[in-house]
N, C-alpha and C positions, 0 to 999 in steps of 0.2 A: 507646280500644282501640288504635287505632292509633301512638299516641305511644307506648305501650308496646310495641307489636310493633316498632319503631321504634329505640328505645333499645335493646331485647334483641337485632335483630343490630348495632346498634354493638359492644353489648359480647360477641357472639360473634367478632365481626369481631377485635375489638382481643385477645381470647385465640387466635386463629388466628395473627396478625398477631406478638405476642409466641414462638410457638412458637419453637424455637431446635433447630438440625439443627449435629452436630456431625463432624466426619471423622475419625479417626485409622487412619493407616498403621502398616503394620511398618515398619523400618528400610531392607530392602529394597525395598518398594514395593508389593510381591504382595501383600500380604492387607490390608484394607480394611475397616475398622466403618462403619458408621453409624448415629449415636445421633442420637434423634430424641427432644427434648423439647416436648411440650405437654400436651394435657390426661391422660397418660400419659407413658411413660417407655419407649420402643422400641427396640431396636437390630439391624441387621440385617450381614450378614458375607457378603466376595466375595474368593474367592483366585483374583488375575486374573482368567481368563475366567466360572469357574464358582464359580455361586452357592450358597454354603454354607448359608446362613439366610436366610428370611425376615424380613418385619419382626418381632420376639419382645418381648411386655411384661414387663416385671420391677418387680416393689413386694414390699415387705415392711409387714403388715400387723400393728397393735400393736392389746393387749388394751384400751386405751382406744378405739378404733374408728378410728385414725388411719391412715390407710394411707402409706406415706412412697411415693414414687415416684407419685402421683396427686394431677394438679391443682397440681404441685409451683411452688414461686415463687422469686423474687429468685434464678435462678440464675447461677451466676459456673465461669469454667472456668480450670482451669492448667493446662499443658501444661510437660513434664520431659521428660529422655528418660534412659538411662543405659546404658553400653556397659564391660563391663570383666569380668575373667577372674576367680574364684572359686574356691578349693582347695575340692574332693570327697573326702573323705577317705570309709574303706568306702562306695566306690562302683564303678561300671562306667568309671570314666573318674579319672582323679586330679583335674584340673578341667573345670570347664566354663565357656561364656559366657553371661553375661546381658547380654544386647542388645535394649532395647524402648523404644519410643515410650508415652507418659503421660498420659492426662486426666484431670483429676479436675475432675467437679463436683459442686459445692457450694448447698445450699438453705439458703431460708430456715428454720428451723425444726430447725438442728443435724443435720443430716443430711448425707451426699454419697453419691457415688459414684465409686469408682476405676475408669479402664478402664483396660487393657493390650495394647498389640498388639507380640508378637515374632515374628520370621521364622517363628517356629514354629507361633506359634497366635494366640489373644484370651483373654483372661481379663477377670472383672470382681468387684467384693466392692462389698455397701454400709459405710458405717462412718458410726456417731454419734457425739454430742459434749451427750451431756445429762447433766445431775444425777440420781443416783438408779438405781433398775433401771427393765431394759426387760421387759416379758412379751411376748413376739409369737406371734400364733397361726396365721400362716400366712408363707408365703416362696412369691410368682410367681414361680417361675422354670420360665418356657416355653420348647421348642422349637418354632417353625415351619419346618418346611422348604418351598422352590418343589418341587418332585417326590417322587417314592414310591420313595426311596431306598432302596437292600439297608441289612438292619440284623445287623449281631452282637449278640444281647441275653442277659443271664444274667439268665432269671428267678428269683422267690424260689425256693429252695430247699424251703420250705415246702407248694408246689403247690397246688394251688386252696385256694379260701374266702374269705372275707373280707378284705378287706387289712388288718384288725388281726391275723388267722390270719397272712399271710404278712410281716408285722413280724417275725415270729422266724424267723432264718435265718441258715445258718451262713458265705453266700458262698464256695458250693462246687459254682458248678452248672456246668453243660454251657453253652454258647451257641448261641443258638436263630436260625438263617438265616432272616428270613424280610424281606418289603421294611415301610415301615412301615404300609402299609394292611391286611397279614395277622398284624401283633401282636397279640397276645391281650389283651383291651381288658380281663378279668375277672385279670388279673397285674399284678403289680408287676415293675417290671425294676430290677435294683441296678449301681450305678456301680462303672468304667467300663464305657461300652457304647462300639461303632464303626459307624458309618455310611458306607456307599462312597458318593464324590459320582462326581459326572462328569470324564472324562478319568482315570480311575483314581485320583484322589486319594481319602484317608480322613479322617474327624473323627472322632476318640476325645474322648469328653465324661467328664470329671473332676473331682471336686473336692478344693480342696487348705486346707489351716488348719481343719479342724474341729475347733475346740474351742470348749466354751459354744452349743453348735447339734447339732441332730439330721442324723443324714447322708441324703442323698437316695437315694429311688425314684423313678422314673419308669413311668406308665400311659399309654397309646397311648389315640386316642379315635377310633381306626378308620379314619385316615384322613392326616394327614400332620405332626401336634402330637404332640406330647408333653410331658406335666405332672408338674409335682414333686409328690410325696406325702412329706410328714415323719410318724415317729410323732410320736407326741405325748407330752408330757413322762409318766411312770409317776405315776399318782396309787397305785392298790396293788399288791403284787408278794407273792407267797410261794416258799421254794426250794426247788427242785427236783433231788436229788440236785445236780451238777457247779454248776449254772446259779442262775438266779434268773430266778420265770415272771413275767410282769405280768400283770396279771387285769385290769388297767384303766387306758386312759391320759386324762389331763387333757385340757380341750379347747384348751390352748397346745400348742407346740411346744419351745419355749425361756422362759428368765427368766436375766436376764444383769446385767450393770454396762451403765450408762449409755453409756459412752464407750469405745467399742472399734471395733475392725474385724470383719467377718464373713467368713464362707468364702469364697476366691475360686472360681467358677464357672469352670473351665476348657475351652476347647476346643483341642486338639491337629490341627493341620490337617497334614497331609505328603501329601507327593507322591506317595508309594508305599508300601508295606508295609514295604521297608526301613528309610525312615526314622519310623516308629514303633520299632523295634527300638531304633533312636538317640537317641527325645527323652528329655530334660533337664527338661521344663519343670516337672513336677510337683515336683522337687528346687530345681530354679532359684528358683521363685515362693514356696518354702517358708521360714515365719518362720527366718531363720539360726539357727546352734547357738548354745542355751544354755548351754553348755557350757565355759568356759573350757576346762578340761583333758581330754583325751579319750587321752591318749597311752595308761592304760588299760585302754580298750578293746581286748580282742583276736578279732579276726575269725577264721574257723579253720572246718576239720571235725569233726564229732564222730559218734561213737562210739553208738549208742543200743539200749537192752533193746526196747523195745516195739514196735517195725516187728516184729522176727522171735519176738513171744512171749517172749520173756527166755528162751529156751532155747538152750543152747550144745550144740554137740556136741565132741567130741576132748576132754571133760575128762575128769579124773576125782572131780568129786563131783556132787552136785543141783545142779543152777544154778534159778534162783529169785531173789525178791529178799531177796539176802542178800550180804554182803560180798565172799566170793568169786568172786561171777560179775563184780561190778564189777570185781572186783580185776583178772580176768580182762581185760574191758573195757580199762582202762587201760593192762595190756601191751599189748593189742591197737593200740592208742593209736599209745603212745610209740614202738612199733616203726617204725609209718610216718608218725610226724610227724602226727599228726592231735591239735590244740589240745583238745580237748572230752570228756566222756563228757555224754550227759545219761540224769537217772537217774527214768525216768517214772513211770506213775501208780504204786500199793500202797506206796508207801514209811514213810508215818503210819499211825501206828496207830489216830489218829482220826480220819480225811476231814473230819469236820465241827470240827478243830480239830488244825492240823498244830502247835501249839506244845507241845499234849500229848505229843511226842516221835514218835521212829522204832521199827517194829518191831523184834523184841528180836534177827532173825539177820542189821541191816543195822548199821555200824559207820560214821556219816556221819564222825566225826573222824577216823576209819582212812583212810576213803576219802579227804579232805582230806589227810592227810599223805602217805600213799599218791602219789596224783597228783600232789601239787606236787613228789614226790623225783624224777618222771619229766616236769615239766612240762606234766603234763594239769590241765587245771580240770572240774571237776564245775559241773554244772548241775542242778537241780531242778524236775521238774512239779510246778503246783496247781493247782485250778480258779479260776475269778473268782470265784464263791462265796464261797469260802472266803478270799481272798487280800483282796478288796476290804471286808472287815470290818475285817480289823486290819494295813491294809500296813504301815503304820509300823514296829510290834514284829515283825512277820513278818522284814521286810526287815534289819532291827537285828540279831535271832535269825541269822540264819540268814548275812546277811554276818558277822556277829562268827565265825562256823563254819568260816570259808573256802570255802563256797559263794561261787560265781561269776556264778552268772545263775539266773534263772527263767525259765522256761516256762508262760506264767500262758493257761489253754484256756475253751473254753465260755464265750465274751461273749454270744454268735448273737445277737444286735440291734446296733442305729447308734441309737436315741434319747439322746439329750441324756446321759441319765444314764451312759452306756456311754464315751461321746467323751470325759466329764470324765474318768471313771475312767482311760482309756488314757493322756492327757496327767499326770496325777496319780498313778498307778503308774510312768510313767516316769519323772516328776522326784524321786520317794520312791528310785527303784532305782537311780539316776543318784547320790541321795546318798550312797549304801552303795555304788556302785561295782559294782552290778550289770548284767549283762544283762539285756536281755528280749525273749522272745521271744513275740510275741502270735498264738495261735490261735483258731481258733473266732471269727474275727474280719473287720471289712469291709477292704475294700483298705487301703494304705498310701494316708494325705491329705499326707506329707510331712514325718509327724514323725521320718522317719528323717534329716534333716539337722536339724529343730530338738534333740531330743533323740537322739544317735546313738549311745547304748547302748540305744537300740533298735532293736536286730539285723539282725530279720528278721521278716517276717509271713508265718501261712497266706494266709487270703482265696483258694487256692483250690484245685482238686480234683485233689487232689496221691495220691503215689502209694500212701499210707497205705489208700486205700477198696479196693486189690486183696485187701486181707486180710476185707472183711465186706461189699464193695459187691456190687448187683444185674448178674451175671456180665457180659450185655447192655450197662449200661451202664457197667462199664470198661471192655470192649473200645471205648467211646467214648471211651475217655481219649487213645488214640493220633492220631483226630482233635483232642480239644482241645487236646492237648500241643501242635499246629503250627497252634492258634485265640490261646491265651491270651496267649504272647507278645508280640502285637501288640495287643492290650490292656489286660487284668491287669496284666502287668506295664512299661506305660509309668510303672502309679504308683508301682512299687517294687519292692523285692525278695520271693520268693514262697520258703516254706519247704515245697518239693516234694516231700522226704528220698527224692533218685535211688538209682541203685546196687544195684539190687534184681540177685542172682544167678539165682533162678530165672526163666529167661525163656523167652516161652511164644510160638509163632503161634498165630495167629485161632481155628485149629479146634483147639487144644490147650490152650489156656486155662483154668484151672479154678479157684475159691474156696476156697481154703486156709488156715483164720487164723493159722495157727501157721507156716506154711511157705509164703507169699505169692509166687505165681509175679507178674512184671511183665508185660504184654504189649507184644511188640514183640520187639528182638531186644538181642544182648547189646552192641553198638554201641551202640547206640539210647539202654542205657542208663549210656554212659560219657560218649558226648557230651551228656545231660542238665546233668554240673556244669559244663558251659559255654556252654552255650544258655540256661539259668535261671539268672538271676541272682540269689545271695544272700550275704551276707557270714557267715552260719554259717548251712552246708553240710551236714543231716546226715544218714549213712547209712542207710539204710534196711536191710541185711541182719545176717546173724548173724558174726562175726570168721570160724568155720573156712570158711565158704562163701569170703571174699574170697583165706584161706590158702591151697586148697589151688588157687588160679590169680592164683600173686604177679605174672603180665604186669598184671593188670587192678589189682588194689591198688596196686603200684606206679605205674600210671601216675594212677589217680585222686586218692594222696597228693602228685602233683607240683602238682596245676592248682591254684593260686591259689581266694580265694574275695573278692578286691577286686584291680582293673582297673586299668592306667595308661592303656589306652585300649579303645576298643568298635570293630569295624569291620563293618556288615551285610554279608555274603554275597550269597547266592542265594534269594529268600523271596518266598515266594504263603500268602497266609492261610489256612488250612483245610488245605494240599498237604503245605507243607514251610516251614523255617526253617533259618536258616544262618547262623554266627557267627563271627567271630577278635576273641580276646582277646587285649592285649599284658600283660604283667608283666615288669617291665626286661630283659632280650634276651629272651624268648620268648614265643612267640606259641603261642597254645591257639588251635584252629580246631572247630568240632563242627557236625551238622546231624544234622536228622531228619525223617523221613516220615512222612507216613497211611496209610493201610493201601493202598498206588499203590508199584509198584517203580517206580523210579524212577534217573535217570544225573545229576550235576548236574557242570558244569564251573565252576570257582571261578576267580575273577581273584586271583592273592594279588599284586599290584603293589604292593600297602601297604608289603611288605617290603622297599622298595627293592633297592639296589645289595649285592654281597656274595655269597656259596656259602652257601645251606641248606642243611639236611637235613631230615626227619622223622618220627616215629614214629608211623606211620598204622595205627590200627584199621579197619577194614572189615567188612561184613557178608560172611560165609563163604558158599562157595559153595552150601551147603545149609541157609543161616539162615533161608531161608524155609518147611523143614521141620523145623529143629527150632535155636531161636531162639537159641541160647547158640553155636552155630559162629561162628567168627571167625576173619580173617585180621590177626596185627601183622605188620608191618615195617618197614624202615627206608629211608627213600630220599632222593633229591636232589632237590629243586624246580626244576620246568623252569629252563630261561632264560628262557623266555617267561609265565613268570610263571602257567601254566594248569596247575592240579590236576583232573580226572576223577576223580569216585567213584562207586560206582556202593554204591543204596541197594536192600537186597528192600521188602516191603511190612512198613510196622511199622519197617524201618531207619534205620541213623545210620551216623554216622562219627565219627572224632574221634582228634586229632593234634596232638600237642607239636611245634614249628618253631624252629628254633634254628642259630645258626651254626657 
């Protein structure tokens, strides 16, 4: 007995003994992993002083019972680094920097692990190297934090029940303040969320390359963890009007090819609220464009029937969907330079089979010729439904047409089967020379640089729900409007459709679905197309509303909808946001409030040496009683380089800079 208890801790010893602890830094020095290998797989995160993560295990566990990251062996490590500038093409920035330091290691048993540390954050992916497919039925990916950190959390959209109930979701919710030991342990929380650490810094947790993998949830366990939840691959599904229901998922997660890489696991660390506004890295980390040719592509505003009901006024026939109103659309267009019409839902005469043709009073070839004599392109709504049956002939149909993009809605899940379709509808519509724009959908993982005639994404609760949402909760929109920015959209662009004419305060506010007031004020909603970043932009109101106050249409047809550079403002999470955009000499500046009036003073120093001027929107001196007063004007930018605006509650600002 004892020569056995004997030998057993030799050989605990000699596994303790073998452990292997590994370091990598960012470039600059500040942020700090530490990967801890033995009889698990740990890794824990320090920017400078303050401590990010705890120690956190990660495995990925196979339908053979294998779990890769446990008890792992023969491991071997390389260390890379790479530092060099990158063209962003439809982006907030023309390029950007990839600058990161590189482990990878490697087991025995065809397995490894990539880490990543860049000045900005950590990131980490597994990746295999076997014959054959893989089935995996689970993915550890923990958070522990050392404290009971404030958290921004977007729970399911779905609302209680069962976390197979809250797999269906449209990632369109509000975010929920709360630290992590008052999370609601019975919800799922969907990616990205934000975590304020100490010294005011933040971690926005992301994930990027999802494809061939289900996208994560996160559950709270009441106390300072939080754990991934995947669906699970769809075993049966039936459709449901727009969508497709699953009535039962498989008890994998994924099934894949042998030899590949997995989702990188992101964290975004920054210093301040600002520079969230400014990271890269979800873009940076993302597999390059597949894309040879992209020239294209064209980025743009458009024009849309179904924000304002497809009802026109100042015409003289029915507007409806029928040729004329588009027609109408397209002057509206070409007048101020706006690239797009898109032409939404009722257009088919059979929803459950749009190749059956167009109803009999809309003239899509018309419309095509039509727009391209004035340089508008048409665009097209369909559901996933419908679209994800037959993309091929859909996309072949309809680009053969001179359709220009889709607008493909109602995905509302992240399981496996959802992620293929996304990466596989964009490389189908990539070959027809399509757009696409994805609704009803999870945040952007990065395919807007691997595939970048993928436009633009909902993913989130944008200003479409003033026309049918619960009153209460859009006047919560004006808080998340100066929440989401600093998180939603680290991962991409968010398709908001700003610009709403009728604009309402607090206690004037009303549900209107035909005639959609915005709340906030009418600043508020100019500086939107420059505070929200998207590369097609699109209007949310009806042509005669923008008509008959050409200050505001004119200036909204000037601002760009892709960046030659980003520069953050004045910005507190949940208060206010604040931005300056450059497009070759001119600078777009906007900001916005919560429902807190508010004074912010702006450093524009960025603008160097020279004489400005600018074309400053303001909130009017009675914006706070009735939301559409506004002040423009035209003025000189100090010498001292300090703008003063003054915001009511609900307000913005927003101003073209030029020399």
């Amino acid at each position: 007995m004892r020569s056995k208890l004997f030998a057993f801790c030799i050989l605990f010893a000699t596994l303790h003994v073998q452990a292997q602890v590994y370091e990598l830094s960012s470039p600059d020095g500040k942020l700090k992993a530490t990967i801890n290998v033995g009889d698990q797989i740990t890794y824990s995160l320090t920017h400078e002083a303050t401590q990010v993560l705890s120690a956190s295990p990660i495995s990925m566990t196979l339908q053979t019972g294998e779990v890769l990251g446990r008890a792992p062996r023969g491991a071997t490590a390389r260390r890379t680094s790479v530092n060099q500038t990158i063209p962003s093409p439809f982006y907030k920035k023309s390029q950007v920097v990839e600058n990161y330091n590189q482990l990878t290691v490697t087991f025995r048993g065809d397995y490894g692990i990539i880490f990543r540390a860049y000045n900005e954050g950590f990131a980490y992916r597994f990746t295999t190297s076997r014959r054959g497919d893989l089935v995996i039925t689970n993915e550890e990916f923990t958070l522990n934090f050392p404290k009971d950190y404030l958290t921004y959390s977007p729970y399911s959209g779905a609302g209680e029940g069962t976390f197979e109930h809250q797999l269906r979701n449209s990632f369109e919710g509000l975010y929920t303040r709360a630290t992590l030991s008052n999370l609601d342990t019975a919800r799922l929380i969907y990616l990205p969320m934000l975590v304020e650490l100490d010294d005011g810094k933040k971690l926005c947790v992301a994930e990027v390359d999802l494809w061939g993998f289900p996208g994560t949830f996160f559950n709270s366990n009441g106390a300072q963890t939080l754990t991934a939840v995947h669906a699970g691959y769809p075993k049966s599904s039936e459709p449901r009007e727009r969508s497709v229901f699953i009535l039962e998922h498989d008890d994998f997660i994924a099934k894949s090819v042998g030899t590949r890489v997995f989702p990188w696991r992101l964290f975004v660390v920054a210093n301040n609220a600002s520079e969230l506004l400014d990271s890269d890295l979800v873009y940076v980390i993302a597999e390059p464009s597949r894309l040879a040719d992209v020239s294209w592509i064209k980025p743009g505003k458009s024009a849309w029937d179904w924000g304002n009901g497809g009802i026109l006024t100042g015409v003289d026939f029915r507007s409806g969907m029928n040729t004329e109103t588009f027609k109408h659309y397209i002057d509206f267009a070409a007048k101020h330079g706006l690239e797009h019409v898109l032409v939404d839902e009722g257009w088919a005469v059979d929803r459950d089979n749009i190749l059956a043709g167009v109803v009999s009073t809309l003239d899509f070839d018309e419309l095509v010729r039509y727009g391209r004599s004035k340089n508008v392109d048409i665009q097209i709504w369909m559901s996933y439904r419908v679209f994800h049956h037959d993309m091929e002939n859909i996309a072949r149909h309809f680009s053969s047409m001179g359709i220009k993009g889709f607008k493909v809605d109602f995905m509302d899940r992240n399981d496996q089967e959802i992620t293929d379709f996304v990466y596989e509808a964009a490389e189908i519509c990539a070959k027809y020379k399509l757009l696409l724009n994805l609704h009803g959908v999870y945040a952007p993982t990065g395919l807007q640089r691997t595939l970048p005639n993928v436009i633009t994404y909902e993913g989130v609760l944008g200003a479409e729900w003033a026309k049918f949402g619960d009153q209460r909760t859009v006047l919560q929109h004006v808080v998340n409007d100066v929440t989401f920015p600093f998180i939603r959209m680290v991962a991409g662009p968010a398709d908001y459709t700003p610009g709403g004419m009728l604009n309402a305060s607090r206690q004037n506010f009303r549900i209107v679905f035909n005639e959609p007031m915005t709340p906030g004020t009418r600043c508020r909603q100019l500086a939107m197309f420059i505070v929200f970043h998207s590369p097609m932009t699109v209007l949310l109101d009806r042509p005669s509303y923008y008509e008959r106050e050409p200050e505001c249409i004119n200036f909204i047809a000037k601002i760009p909808t892709v960046w030659d550079e980003t520069v953050p403002l004045e910005n507190s999470i949940a208060e206010y946001v604040s931005v300056a955009r450059r497009s070759g000499n001119e600078w777009f500046i906007g900001g916005i409030s919560n429902w807190s009036r508010r004074e912010l003073t702006l450093d524009l120093s960025f603008l160097g040496e020279g004489n400005y001027k600018a074309e400053l929107f303001t909130d009017g001196m009675n914006a706070d009683r009735i939301a559409s007063d506004y002040k423009r004007e035209i003025i000189d930018i100090p010498a001292d380089r300090k703008l003063t605006v003054r915001l009511v509650q609900g307000g913005g600002f927003a101003a073209r800079i030029y020399k």
